[in-house]
C-alpha positions, 0 to 999 in steps of 0.5 A, spaced: 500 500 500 502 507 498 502 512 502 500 519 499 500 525 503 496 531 501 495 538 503 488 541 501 489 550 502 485 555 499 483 562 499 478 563 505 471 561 504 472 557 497 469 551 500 476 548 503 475 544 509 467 543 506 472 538 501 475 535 506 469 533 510 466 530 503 472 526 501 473 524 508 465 522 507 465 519 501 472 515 503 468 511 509 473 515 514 467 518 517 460 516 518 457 522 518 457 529 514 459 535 518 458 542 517 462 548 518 456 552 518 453 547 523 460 547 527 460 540 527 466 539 521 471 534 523 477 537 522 475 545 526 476 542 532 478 548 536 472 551 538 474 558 536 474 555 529 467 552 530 465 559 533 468 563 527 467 558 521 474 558 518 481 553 520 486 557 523 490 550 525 492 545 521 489 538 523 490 531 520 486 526 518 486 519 514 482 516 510 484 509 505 481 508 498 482 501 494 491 500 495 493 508 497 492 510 503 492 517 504 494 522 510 490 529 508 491 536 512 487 541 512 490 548 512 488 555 514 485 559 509 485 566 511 491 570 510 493 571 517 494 564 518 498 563 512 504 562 515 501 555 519 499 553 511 507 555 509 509 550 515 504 544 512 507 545 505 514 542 507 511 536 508 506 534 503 506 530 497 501 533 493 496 539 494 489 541 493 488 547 490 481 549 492 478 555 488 471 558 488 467 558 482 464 564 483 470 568 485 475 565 481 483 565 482 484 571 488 489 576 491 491 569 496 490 564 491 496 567 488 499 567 493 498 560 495 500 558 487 507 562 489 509 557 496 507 551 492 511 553 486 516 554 491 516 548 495 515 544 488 509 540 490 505 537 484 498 540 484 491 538 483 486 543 482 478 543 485 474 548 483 467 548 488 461 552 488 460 550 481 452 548 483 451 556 485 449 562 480 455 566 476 460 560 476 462 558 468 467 552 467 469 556 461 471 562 464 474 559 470 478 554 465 481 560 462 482 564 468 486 558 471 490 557 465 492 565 464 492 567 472 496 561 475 498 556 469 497 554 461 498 547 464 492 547 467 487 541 464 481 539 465 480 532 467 473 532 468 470 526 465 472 520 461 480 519 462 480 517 455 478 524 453 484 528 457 490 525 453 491 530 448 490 536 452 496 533 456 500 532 450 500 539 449 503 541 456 510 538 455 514 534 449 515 527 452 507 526 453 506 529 446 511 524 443 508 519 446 501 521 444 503 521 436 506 514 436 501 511 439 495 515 440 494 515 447 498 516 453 499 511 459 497 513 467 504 512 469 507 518 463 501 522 466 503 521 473 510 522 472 507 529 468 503 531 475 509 529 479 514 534 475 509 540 476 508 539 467 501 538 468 495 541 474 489 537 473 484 540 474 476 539 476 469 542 477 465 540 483 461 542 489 463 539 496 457 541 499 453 537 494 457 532 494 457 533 486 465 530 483 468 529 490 467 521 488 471 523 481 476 527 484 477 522 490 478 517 484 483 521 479 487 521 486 488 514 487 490 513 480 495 519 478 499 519 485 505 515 486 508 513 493 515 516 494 522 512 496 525 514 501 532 512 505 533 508 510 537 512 515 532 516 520 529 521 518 524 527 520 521 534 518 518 537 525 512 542 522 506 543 527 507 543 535 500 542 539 498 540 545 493 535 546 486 536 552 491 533 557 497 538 556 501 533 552 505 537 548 506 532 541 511 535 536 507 533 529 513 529 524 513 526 516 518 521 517 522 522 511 527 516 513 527 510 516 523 508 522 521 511 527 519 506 533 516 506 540 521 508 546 526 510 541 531 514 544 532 520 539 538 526 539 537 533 536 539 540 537 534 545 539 532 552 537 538 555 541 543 549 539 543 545 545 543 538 544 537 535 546 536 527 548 529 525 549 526 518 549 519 517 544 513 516 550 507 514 544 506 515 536 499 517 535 496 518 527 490 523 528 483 524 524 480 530 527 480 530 535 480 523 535 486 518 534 489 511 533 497 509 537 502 505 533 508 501 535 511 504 529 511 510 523 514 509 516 517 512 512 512 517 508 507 517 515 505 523 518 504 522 526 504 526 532 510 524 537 510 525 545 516 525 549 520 530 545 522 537 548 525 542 544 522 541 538 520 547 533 516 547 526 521 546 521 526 543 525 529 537 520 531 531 526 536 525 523 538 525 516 533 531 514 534 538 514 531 544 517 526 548 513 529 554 510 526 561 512 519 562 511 517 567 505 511 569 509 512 573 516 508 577 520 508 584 518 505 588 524 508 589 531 502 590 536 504 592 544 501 587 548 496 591 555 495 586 561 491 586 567 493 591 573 494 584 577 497 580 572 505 579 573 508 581 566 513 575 566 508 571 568 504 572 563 510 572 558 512 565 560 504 563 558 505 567 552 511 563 551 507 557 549 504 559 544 510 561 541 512 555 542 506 553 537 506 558 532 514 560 530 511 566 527 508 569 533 514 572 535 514 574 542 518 580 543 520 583 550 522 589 552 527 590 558 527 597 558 520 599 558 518 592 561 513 591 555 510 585 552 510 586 544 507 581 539 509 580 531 503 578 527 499 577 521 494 582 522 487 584 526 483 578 525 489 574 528 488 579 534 481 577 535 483 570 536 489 571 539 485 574 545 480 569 544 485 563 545 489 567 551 483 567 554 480 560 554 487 558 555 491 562 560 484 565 563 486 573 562 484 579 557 489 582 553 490 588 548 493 590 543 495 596 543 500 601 538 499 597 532 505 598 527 508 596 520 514 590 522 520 594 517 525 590 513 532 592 512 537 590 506 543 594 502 544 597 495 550 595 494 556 590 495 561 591 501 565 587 505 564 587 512 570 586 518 571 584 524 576 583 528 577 581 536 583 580 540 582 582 547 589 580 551 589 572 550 584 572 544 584 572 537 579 572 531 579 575 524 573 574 520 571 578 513 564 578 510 561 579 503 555 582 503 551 582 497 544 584 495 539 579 493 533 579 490 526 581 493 524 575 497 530 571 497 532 572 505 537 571 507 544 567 503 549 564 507 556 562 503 564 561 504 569 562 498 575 562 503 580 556 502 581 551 508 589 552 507 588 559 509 583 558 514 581 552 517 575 548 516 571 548 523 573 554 523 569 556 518 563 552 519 564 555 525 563 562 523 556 561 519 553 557 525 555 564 527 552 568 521 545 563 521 544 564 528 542 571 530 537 575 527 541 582 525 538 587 525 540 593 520 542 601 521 537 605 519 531 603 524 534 597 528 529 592 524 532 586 522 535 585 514 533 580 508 534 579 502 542 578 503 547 573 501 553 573 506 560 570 505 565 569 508 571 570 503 577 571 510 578 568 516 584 568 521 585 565 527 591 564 532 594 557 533 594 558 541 589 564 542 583 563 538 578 560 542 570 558 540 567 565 542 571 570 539 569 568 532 562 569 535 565 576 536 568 577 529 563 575 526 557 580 529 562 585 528 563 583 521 556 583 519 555 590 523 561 593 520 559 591 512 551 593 514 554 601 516 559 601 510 553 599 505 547 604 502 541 601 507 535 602 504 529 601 509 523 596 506 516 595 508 511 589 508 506 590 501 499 587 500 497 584 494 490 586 494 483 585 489 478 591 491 472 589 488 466 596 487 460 597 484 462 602 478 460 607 480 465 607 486 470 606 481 473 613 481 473 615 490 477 607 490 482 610 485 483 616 488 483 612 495 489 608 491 493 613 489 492 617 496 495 610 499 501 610 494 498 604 491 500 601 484 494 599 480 492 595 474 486 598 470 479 597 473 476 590 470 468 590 469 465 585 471 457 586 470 455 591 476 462 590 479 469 593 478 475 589 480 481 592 481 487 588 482 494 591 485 500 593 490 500 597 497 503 598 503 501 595 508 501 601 513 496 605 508 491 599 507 491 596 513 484 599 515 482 601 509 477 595 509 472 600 514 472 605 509 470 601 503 463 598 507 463 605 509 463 608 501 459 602 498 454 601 503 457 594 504 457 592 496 464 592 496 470 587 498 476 587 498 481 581 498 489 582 501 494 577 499 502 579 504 506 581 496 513 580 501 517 586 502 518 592 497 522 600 498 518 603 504 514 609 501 516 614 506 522 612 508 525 619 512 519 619 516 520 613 518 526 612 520 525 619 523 520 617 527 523 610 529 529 614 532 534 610 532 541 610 534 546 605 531 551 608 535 549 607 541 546 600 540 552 597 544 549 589 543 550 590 536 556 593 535 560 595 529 566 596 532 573 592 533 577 590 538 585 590 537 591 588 541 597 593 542 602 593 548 598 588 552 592 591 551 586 591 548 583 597 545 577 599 541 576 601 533 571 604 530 567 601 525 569 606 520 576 606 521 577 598 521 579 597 514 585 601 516 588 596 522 585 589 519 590 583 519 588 581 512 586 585 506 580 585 502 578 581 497 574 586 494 581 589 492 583 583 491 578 582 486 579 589 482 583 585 477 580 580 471 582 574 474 577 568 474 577 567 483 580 560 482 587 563 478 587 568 483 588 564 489 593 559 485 597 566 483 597 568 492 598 560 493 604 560 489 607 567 492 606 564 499 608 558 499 613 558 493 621 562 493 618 567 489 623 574 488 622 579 494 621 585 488 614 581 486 612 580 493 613 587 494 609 589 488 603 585 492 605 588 499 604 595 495 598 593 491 594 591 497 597 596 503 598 602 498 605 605 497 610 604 502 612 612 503 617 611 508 625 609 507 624 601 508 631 601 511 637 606 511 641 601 507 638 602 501 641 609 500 647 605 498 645 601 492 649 597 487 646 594 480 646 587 479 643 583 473 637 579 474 633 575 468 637 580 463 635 586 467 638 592 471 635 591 479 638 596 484 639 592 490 642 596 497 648 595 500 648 592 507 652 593 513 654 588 518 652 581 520 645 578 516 641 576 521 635 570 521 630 570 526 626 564 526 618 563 529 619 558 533 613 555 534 610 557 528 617 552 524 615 547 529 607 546 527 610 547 519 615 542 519 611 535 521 616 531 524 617 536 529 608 536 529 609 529 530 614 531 537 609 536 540 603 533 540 607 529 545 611 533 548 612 540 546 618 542 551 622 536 546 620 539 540 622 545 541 629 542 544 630 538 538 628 545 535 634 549 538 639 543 537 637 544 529 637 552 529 645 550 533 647 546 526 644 551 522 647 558 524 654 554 524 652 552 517 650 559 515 654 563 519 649 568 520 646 571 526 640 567 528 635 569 533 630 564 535 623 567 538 618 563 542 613 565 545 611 566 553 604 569 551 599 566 556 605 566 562 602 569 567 607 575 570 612 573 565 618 578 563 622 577 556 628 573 557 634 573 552 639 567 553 645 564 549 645 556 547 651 555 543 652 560 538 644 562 537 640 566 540 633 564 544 628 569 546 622 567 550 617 573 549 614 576 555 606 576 558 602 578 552 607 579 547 607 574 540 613 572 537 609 576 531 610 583 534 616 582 537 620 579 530 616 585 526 619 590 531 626 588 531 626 586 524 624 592 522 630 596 527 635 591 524 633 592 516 636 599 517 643 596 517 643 589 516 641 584 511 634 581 516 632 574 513 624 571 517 623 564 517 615 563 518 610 560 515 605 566 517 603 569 510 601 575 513 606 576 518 611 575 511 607 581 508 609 586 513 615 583 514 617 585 507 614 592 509 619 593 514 624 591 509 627 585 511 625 579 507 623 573 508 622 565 507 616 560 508 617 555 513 617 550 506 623 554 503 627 554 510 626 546 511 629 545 504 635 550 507 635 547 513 636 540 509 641 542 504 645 544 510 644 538 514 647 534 507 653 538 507 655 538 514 655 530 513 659 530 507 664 535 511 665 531 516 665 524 512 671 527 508 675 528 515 
């Protein structure tokens, strides 16, 4: 037996949930007919449902027809409780589309058609109320062909007679239909499943009139799906049964999912969560059947489970992307005097707990509950529900748009933090993206330059925060963030300073980027009698509404369009009020869009991006043993690494790029070409690199005259010493055992080397995380050794000496740190890769054996 799961939406008051009832009817799952009307339909079981007559939770049922066995969920119809509808698409297979047939495709209806094309879902549509006046099959049909799909094709009647319209919507099917003169039930199927054909029917659910065909038409055109056989799981819905059981709502897309089952997850905060599976039930309605097991393409409800949140992925699945649809209006939340405000914030909790898009805000300054939802008719049930629920009155006072913030422009953000004893670079790339998109998480930066667990460190950090933009503090959308640069110390870097770096990165690209304030749009469908037409227009551009033009429709005009949400949202009084209550009008959320009036806002708002210190632009850099704070806007002139952007000035594909610094790293390149690069991406060096070069003599090198100074003194080699030992990895190996041996087997080396090239070699260590430490300085041999004092780096302190002793003495470093390489060379010294040394190093040690084997 298949099993098919299938979620029925629809535009509010299309019939949707009279469809279920009947399919549920026809199907044997029910004995008896419910109505919404009546208050006594299956799937309405909440008593604010039955009061009001429209769904405002998800509900499931089951119901078997010949081998298939189908799970149904019916969805919220009504634009405020959309987001529970987007939540449900996650996990069905095939959908529902009901459509009105006397008011055809609607402002939500599009809507709908959007998530589902989203989504990928295959879709069948049923067009009800066709019993009732004014509903033409022609005229819907073409309706539905222009306004949601040429594919669209009438499957009402014989089967025979569907083949040749199907033929038409794609080249395999129409093929297949020229060979043979028809086309078989699988190539239709599999046309169905790939969103090629959208069958349509015509009908009336309350007559029962195509409901027996169309239950048919599913059984034959669906097709059970193959999942894997590890475990997995798409959390969409959590509820609470009468008893208080909290049940986490799951399709298992993977494996089996067993009584008593011990499970492992993270919740929404990160924390690892180990919960132990108490009861598996499979709901119809209020009424439910348990079960020792669920397989893969079941949808349950699982007790025992805490943590858990809509679009959670468990196991081998993954977590949802960010909902398209989100609430667009903030409302401040008024109590009873003798109710406890956290008290009453941590009920609250609860039902955020159920709807992830009911954001519960809280205000510490103000000691304020603020809500984020959909619109008004969601606070009358809201009231409702916290009433019967919690048994107190609320209101919603000072409602006020949700705003949305992006950029115009691409920047590169920088955050650097290194307070005594830490230390994190990290740049990211923000670019804009298209409306709708969200938010974009990527990496392009090399894993020889920054470690893997790093990165991936680094976006759990972008990914689990909400950031917020500059111009009102309201959170951003529609940006692709990558990260492109990363540096970390060998010793100091600890798990929270990426965090640091990354909040601060983000921040800093957002206040050097061109903000640009959005605010939510309704789609909407205002239909008047005619002669309203002109006061709707005026209303329309009063409001800043974009508008089509004004469609005829009998006695009617129907106007279809785009508007802000801030203007139109209790334009619907004003309507009954002009039309004496012929008028309608229907809204649809149209997503984000450049606010209207974006100065007053901002103005009104009055943020302070300044002095919003949890959300710092800022840095933190280190200098003699302190750190020290940078303003955002002065950043890119202390960062450690340089921007890709500059970088990326050239023609150069990204990958030759990378290659071409990779080889100037790694590889003996001439200290002139690492010059070049050190000037292209610090900018001219104004200042002597050293005294020396006052006295130059002319060499030929490759055929050319190159100028090279003419230096005083011994030749100096410092050497980073533990920056060799972890380069070379036979002293690695040493140290992950015991770093005091590698390091003697270091100096031993350093000894045989320095009598080898008869240079002054210095040799640094670093003592950075010694506590009271002092600089020490002893001779071994004929090197000699430097121990760094407290919160001093061997880096720091070989750039300081290499840059007094490059005035006067040919100064050579050995390090395997590019960028400690990079301004070494502006120091001028030069240098050499730990690679390049260790072949040195080698070759010396070759020479001295046949020394003394020639003895």
């Amino acid at each position: 037996m298949k099993n098919v799961i299938i979620g029925i939406t629809a535009h509010v008051d299309s019939g949707k949930t009279t469809l279920a009832e009947a399919m549920l009817y026809t199907s044997g799952a029910i004995r008896s007919l419910g109505r919404v009307d009546r208050g006594n339909s299956t799937l309405d079981t909440n008593s604010i449902e039955r009061e009001r007559g429209i769904t405002i939770f998800s509900s499931q049922a089951e119901f078997t027809v010949d081998d298939t066995m189908f799970t149904l969920l019916d969805t919220p119809g009504h634009v405020d409780f959309s987001a529970e509808t987007e939540r449900t698409m996650q996990v069905i297979d095939y959908a529902v589309l009901v459509i009105s047939g006397t008011d055809g495709v609607q402002s939500h209806t599009t809507t709908l058609w959007k998530l589902l094309r989203k989504y990928n879902i295959p879709v069948f549509v049923f067009v009800n109320k066709m019993d009732l006046i004014g509903a033409d099959k022609a005229h819907l049909i073409d309706r539905l062909r222009k306004e949601l799909s040429d594919r669209c094709v009438d499957f009402t009647g014989d089967f025979d007679n569907i083949d040749e319209d199907c033929a038409t919507c794609c080249e395999e099917l129409m093929e297949q239909f020229i060979e043979t003169g028809s086309l078989s039930k699988e190539s239709i199927s599999a046309a169905i499943e790939n969103r090629q054909i959208f069958p349509c029917f015509f009908g009336s659910a309350l007559k029962m009139q195509g409901v027996e065909e169309f239950i048919s038409v599913l059984c034959r055109y669906t097709s059970g799906k193959a999942y894997g056989e590890s475990f997995g799981a798409k959390v969409y819905k959590i509820s609470y049964d009468a008893k208080g059981s909290r049940l986490t709502h799951m399709k298992i897309t993977g494996g089996v999912l067993k009584m008593r089952d011990d499970m492992s997850y993270s919740d929404q905060d990160g924390n690892v969560v180990n919960a132990k599976v108490s009861s598996i039930r499979f709901y119809t309605g209020e009424k439910f059947r348990t079960s020792e097991s669920a397989e893969a393409g079941m949808v349950c409800a699982v007790t025992g489970l805490t943590g858990t949140y809509a679009g959670q992925g468990i196991g081998a699945e993954n977590d949802s992307d960010e909902a398209a649809l989100e609430p667009v209006m903030t409302y401040r939340v008024s109590l009873p005097e003798d109710k406890n405000v956290y008290e009453a914030l941590k009920e609250l909790r609860i039902l955020e707990d159920q709807d992830p898009q009911l954001h519960i805000l809280w205000n510490e300054q103000n000691r304020e509950i603020h809500i984020q939802l959909m619109g008004a008719v969601q606070t009358e049930v809201l009231t409702k529900l916290i009433a019967d629920k919690f048994g107190f009155d609320i209101q919603f006072m000072d409602g006020a748009v949700t705003y949305r913030e992006t950029i115009r422009d691409t920047v590169e953000g920088v955050g650097h933090y290194e307070p005594l004893r830490h230390y994190a670079e990290a740049h990211i790339l923000l670019e804009p993206l298209p409306q709708g998109s969200g938010i974009v998480i990527d990496t392009v930066c090399p894993e020889d330059e920054l470690d893997r667990n790093w990165q991936r460190l680094i976006l759990t950090h972008v990914k689990e925060k909400t950031h917020l933009g500059v111009l009102t503090g309201s959170p951003v959308t529609d940006i692709k963030m990558t990260l492109v640069k990363g540096k970390a110390h060998l010793k100091h870097t600890e798990g929270g300073d990426f965090r640091q770096a990354t909040y601060r990165a983000i921040r800093q690209g957002l206040r050097m980027a061109e903000s640009v304030l959005l605010e939510p749009y309704y789609d909407y469908e205002l239909e008047v009698p005619t002669e309203n037409v002109g006061r709707a227009i005026s209303d329309l551009q009063r409001m800043c509404a974009s508008f089509d033009t004004p469609e005829t429709i009998g006695e009617s005009s129907v106007i279809r369009g785009s508007a802000p949400v801030a203007e139109m949202n209790s334009y619907q009084a004003d309507i009954i009020a002009y039309t004496h209550g012929k008028g309608k009008l229907s809204l649809s959320l149209g997503g984000y869009k450049e606010c209207h009036n974006a100065d007053e806002v901002i103005s009104s708002i009055g943020y302070s991006a300044d002095n919003d210190t949890e959300n710092s632009a800022d840095s933190v850099f280190c200098s003699h043993g302190a750190g020290y704070l940078v303003k955002w806007n002065e950043v890119y002139d202390h960062m450690h690494l340089p921007l890709s952007l500059d970088e990326n000035e050239d023609d150069e594909a990204p990958e030759a790029r990378k290659n071409k610094a990779q080889r100037f790293i790694e590889k003996a390149v001439s200290d002139e070409e690492l010059m070049e690069i050190f000037e292209r991406t610090y900018g001219k060096i104004n200042r002597d690199p050293h005294k020396a070069f006052k006295k130059t003599k002319a060499v030929s090198i490759d055929d050319k005259k190159v100028r090279l100074p003419k230096y005083e003194g011994p030749d100096y080699l410092l050497v980073d010493g533990y920056n060799i030992i972890f380069a070379w990895d036979d002293l690695k190996k040493i140290a992950g055992d015991n770093l005091d041996a590698a390091r003697g087997e270091l100096i031993n080396r350093m000894c045989n080397y320095q009598g080898y090239a008869g240079c002054e070699l210095i040799l640094v260590f670093d003592a950075y995380r010694v506590k009271g430490k002092h600089r020490e300085v002893e001779k071994y041999c004929n090197i000699n050794i430097v121990y760094t004092k407290e919160s001093e780096t061997a880096d720091s302190y070989i750039e300081r000496v290499s840059h007094e002793l490059s005035k006067k003495h040919k100064v050579r470093v050995a390090t395997s740190d590019g960028l400690e390489q990079m301004i070494i060379l502006g120091n001028g010294a030069m240098r050499i890769s730990a690679t390049e040394f260790r072949k040195r190093y080698e070759a010396a040690e070759v020479s001295i054996k046949e020394f003394i084997d020639s003895m």
